[in-house]
N, C-alpha and C positions, 0 to 999 in steps of 0.2 A: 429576107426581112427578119426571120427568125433569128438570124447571125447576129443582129444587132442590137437584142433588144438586152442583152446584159449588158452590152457595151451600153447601151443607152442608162439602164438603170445604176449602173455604176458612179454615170458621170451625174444623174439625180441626185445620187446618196453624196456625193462630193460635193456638189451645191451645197446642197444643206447643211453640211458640217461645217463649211467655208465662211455659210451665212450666221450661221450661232456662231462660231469663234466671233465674228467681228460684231454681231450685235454684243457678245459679253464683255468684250474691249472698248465697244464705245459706250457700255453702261459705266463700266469699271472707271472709267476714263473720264467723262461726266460726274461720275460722283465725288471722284477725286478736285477736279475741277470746281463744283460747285459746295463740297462742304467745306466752310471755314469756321472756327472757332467765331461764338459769342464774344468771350473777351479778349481783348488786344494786350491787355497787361497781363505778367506775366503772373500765372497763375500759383506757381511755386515758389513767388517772393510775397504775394499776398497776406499781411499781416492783420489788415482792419476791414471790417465789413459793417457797413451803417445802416439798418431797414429806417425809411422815412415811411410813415404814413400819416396823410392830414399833419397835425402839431405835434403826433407820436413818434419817438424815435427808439432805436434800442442797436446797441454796439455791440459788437463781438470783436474780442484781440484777440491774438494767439502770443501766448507767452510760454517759455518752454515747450515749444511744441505742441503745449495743450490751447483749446478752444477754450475761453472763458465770457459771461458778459460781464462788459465792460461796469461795475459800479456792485458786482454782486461775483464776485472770482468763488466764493466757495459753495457756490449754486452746481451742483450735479447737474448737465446737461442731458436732453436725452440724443442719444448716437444718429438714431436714423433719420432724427430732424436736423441736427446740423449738418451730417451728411450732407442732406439737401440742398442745402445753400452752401455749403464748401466742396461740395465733390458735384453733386450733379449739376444747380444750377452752373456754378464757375467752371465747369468744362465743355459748358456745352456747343455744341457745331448748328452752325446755321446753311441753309443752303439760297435757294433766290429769295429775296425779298417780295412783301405783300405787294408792298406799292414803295413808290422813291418819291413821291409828293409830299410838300410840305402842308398844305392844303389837308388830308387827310391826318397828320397827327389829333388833330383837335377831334377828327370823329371817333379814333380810336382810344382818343384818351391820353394822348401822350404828348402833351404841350408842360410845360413844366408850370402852369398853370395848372393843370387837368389833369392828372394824373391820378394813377390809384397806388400807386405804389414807386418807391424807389430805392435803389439798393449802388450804396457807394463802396466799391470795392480801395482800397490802400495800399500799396509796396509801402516798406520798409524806408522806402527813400524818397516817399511824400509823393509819388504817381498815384491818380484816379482815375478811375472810368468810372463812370454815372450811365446804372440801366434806370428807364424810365417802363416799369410794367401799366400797362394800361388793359381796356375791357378783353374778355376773355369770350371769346368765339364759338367753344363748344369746350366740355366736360374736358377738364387738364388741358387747357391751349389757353395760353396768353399771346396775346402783341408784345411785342417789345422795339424799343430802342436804343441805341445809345444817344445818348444827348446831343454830341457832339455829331451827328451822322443821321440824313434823313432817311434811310433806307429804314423801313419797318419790318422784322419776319414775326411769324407765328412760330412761338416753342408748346415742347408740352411740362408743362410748370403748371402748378395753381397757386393764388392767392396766399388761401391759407396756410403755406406751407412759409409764406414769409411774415408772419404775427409783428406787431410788433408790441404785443403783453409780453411782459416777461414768465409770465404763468403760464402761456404754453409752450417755454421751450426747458422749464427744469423738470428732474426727473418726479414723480410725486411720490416715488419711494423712496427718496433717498435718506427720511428718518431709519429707517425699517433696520434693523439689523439680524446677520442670519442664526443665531442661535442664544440663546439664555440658560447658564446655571444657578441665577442668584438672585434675587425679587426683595430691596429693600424701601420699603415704605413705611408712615407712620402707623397704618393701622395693622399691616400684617410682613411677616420677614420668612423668604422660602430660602431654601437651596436645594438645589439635586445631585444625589449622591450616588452610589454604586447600588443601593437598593432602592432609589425612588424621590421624590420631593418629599422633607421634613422641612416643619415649620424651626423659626431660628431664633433667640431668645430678641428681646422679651416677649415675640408669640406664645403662647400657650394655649394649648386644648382640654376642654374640661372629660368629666369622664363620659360623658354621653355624646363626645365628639369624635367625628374622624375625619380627615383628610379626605378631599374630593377629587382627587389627582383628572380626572376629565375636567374639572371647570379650571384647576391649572391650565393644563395643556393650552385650554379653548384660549386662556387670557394670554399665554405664552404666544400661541397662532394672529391674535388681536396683533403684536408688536411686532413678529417679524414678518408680518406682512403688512403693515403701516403703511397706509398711503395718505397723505394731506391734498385739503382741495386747493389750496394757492399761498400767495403771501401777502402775512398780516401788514393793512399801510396805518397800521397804530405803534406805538412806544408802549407795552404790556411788564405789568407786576406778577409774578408768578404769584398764586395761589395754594399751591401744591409741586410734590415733585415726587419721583419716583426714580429709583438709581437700581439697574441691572448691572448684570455681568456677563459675558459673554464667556463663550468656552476655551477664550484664549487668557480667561482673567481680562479681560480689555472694559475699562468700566465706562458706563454711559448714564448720567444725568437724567432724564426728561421735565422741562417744566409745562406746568399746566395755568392757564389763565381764561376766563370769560368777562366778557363785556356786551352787556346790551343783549342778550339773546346769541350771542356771538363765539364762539368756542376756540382756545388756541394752544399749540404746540410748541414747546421749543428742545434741543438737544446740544447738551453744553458745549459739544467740540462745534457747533452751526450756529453765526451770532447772528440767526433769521429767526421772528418767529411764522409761522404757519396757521391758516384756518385747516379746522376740522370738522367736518358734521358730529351735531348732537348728541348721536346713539353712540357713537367711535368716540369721543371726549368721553362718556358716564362709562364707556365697557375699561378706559382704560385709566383715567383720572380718578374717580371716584371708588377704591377700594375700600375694603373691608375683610376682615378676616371671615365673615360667616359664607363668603362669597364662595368660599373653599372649603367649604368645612360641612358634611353631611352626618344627621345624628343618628346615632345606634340604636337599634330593635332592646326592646326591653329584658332579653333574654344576654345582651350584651353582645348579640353580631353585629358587627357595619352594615348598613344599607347599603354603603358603596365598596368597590374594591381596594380594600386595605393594601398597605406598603407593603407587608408579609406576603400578600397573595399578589402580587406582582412576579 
């Protein structure tokens, strides 16, 4: 009996390696089987993308290779949200369906009546498919369907990732720019030089004044980290403006305008204008030369740290 008991465990351990090879073959084999692509059209000819929601709608084309919306092309987009709907929703693979009953779109939301959402994808040569997103199941799972097709699956997508405001899909830095050598405004004119920020005629300092170079910097930090809360749906009269420069010499405009309790942005190469919150409009609209300027100890030191002591 003893003779055989390796033989026996041998042919144990053989089973079992026999039986994982083929269960990993009919996994493999099944999944291949059952995952198929969401979209039928062909994803690499894809030109127009339509989000419907209720009477909202909002377009995206692709022209030169770039994403744009449709009615607003010089809108910075932001990446990881269009991603979204051009790379993950539009590649996505489905496997069995919830239900194949016509009966149940209505409960899910996906009657072209009822619906929450819609997204019409476009070739280049006038082909659509129509996803119809309906109620969402649990945290990132939508229903969906295609219109044309009763079969329903559950993806993982959300809602909000398809807006159809156009304020959540531009960037809200896209005033901001990354550095400043030149500050021309009416009530005060900077530049920075090899030794520091001087004021630039016809600014002048009297003698019990000195340069603030920290509430520069702070006001410098205000612009190139600019962020606007959306876009203005008024026609605005600049009230003010203020023209930097960048360290490439590249010059840039800003105009300023309020209405009604209202506060607004605009950047002369961007023919949008922008809301801003109140405190961000006064830090960056509203200058003044004393804003920069700290006065000297009576014995004739700076309070603050002078160009020299830089």
């Amino acid at each position: 009996m003893n003779k055989h008991i390796p033989l026996l465990s041998a042919f144990f351990v053989l089973q079992l390696v026999i039986a994982g090879f083929l269960f990993s073959a009919n996994s493999a084999m099944d999944e291949v089987i059952e995952q198929k692509p969401l979209l039928t059209i062909n994803t690499d000819a894809i030109k127009k993308i339509k989000i419907i929601e209720d009477d909202e709608q909002l377009t995206f084309i692709q022209k030169d290779n770039q994403w744009q919306l449709d009615g607003y092309s010089a809108l910075v987009l932001q990446k990881n949200k269009l991603s979204a709907l051009t790379s993950e929703l539009a590649n996505l693979h489905v496997s069995w369906p919830v239900t194949r009953t016509t009966s149940s779109h209505e409960r899910f939301n996906l009657t072209q009546d009822n619906v929450e959402k819609q997204v019409i994808f476009s070739d280049d040569n006038g082909n659509e498919q129509v996803l119809l997103l309906g109620k969402s199941p649990s945290y990132k799972q939508l229903y969906v369907r295609d219109v044309t097709d009763n079969d329903v699956y559950s993806i993982k997508f959300s809602t909000y990732q398809l807006s159809s405001d156009v304020n959540n899909w531009f960037d809200r830095s896209m005033l901001s720019i990354d550095s400043i050598n030149k500050i021309s405004h009416s009530q005060v004119n900077l530049a920075k030089t090899d030794e520091g920020w001087q004021l630039l005629p016809p600014s002048t300092l009297d003698k019990q004044q000195a340069l603030d170079t920290t509430s520069i910097e702070n006001f410098i930090n205000q612009l190139t980290s600019l962020s606007v809360t959306g876009l203005a749906s008024e026609t605005l009269q600049a009230t003010n403006t203020l023209t930097v420069h960048n360290d490439q010499d590249e010059k840039f405009v800003y105009s300023f305008a309020e209405n009604s309790d209202n506060y607004f942005v605009k950047r002369d190469d961007i023919d949008y204008w922008f809301t801003l919150p109140k405190f961000k409009f006064e830090q960056i609209a509203q200058l003044s030369l004393n804003q920069f300027t700290l006065a000297k100890n009576s014995d004739g030191e700076d309070k603050a740290t002078t160009l020299s002591d830089e």
